[in-house]
C-alpha angles and dihedrals in degrees: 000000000000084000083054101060092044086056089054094049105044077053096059093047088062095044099055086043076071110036105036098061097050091044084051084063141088105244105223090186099058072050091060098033099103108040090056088058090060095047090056088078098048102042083050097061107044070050087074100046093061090052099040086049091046089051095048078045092058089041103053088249093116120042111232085240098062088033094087095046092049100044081043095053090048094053093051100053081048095055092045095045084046098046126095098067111156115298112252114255115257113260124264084018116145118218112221112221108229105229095241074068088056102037084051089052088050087046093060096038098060100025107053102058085049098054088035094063092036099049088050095054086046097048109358122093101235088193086061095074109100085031117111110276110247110232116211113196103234117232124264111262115251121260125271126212122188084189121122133248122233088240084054088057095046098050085047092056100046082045084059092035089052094052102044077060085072103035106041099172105061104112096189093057092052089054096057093038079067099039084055098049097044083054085056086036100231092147102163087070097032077061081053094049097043080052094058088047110051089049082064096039098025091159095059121109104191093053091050082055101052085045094058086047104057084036087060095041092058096052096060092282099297123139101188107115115016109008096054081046088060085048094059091049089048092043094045088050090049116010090191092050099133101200085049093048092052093053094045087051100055084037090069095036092058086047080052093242094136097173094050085050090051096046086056095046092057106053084043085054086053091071112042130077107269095228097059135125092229081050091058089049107046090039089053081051094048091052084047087058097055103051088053092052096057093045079061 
């Protein structure tokens, strides 16, 4: 018995070598803690960005050349809404330890044992000592998620939205204002946003593109008016524009000119990998196109 309470207390000892110096100092990371919390929410959804570019990337969506500004743009409106984070102590600099710090550290050194031995002869079996100790497995620990809630997106873009209030000539916001808004698909004011920004980028295909497409998207999928109008300016900017080309393309199916969407298709087909899956699917609209040609 008596071996049992040295034990206890050698134990103790150790524990508080551990616990008392850190309680004696100020925590910089409690000091942190919130405005990391914050930062969570914002560094998710440009997240998604990313993953949302690379995909349009891997579909032909996005050309390889606006790939790298747009990743770039992304990651620099990451690093601004991250940055701020506490600045580093001066080297050499001493933190003093407030004496409710202190008073909190007395507190547990002397507290503890003493609840400790109380709360055992209240609700502890003393007999039970050179008994076998009984292991409890613990329980897994919850699942965590860093991933955002729609309510978390929403609050991100009419941040954007608000600023660019504010800052109307920033054409890259206005991209990805668009970008955000065509993910939600709210594609009546993604059309808004990619307005904005082709006044203030009025020579880039791929933007014109992504304009007739949200544009389409807005009036029950049809391309017919000002999106094929948009076409013809992209296409006009960069003949080989793929995103431009398949659009064309289902712009003149939909008129029923199966040859000119074919046409399109095919020059679309010319600069993108064979073995893809955008391949498969404007080849299998291209055969479509075809058959319908000869019915007519």
């Amino acid at each position: 018995m008596i071996l049992f309470w040295l034990v206890c207390a050698l134990l103790i000892v150790i524990a508080f070598a551990f616990v008392l110096p850190t309680a004696l100092q100020r925590n910089d990371k409690s000091q942190r803690a919130v405005a990391d919390e914050r930062k969570l929410a914002n560094i998710a959804i440009y997240r998604d960005q990313l993953s949302e570019l690379e995909a349009d990337v891997k579909n032909g969506i996005v050309s390889e050349e606006q790939y790298p500004q747009d990743r770039d743009e992304i990651e620099r409106r990451l690093l601004e809404d991250t940055s701020g984070a506490a600045p580093a102590k001066r080297k050499g600099a001493t933190a003093t330890v407030p004496a409710a710090n202190r008073n909190t550290a007395y507190a547990i050194a002397f507290g503890l044992p003493l609840a400790a031995v109380i709360l055992y002869f209240q609700v502890g079996t003393p007999d039970s000592i050179t008994g076998a100790p009984r292991v409890e497995s613990p329980s897994p620990p919850a699942a965590q998620t860093n991933e955002p809630t729609q309510e978390q997106i929403e609050g991100r873009v009419a941040e954007l939205a608000k600023r660019l209030q504010s800052n109307p000539n920033d054409v890259q916001g206005w991209i990805m204002l668009g970008r955000s808004y065509r993910s939600m698909e709210r594609y009546g004011e993604a059309a808004g946003a990619y307005a904005k920004a082709t006044e203030l980028k009025p020579n880039d295909a791929d933007l014109l593109a992504d304009y007739a497409f949200v544009s389409a998207m807005a009036n029950s999928q049809r391309l017919a008016g000002q999106p094929t109008e948009l076409l013809n300016q992209a296409l006009k900017l960069d003949p080989e524009n793929v995103k431009a080309l398949e659009l064309a393309g289902l712009a003149a199916f939909q008129a029923k000119d199966y040859t000119k969407a074919i046409e399109y298709w095919q020059r679309a087909l010319k600069k993108i990998p064979p073995d893809s899956d955008v391949t498969r699917a404007i080849q299998s609209r291209i055969d479509e196109a075809k058959t319908l040609a000869g019915n007519k």
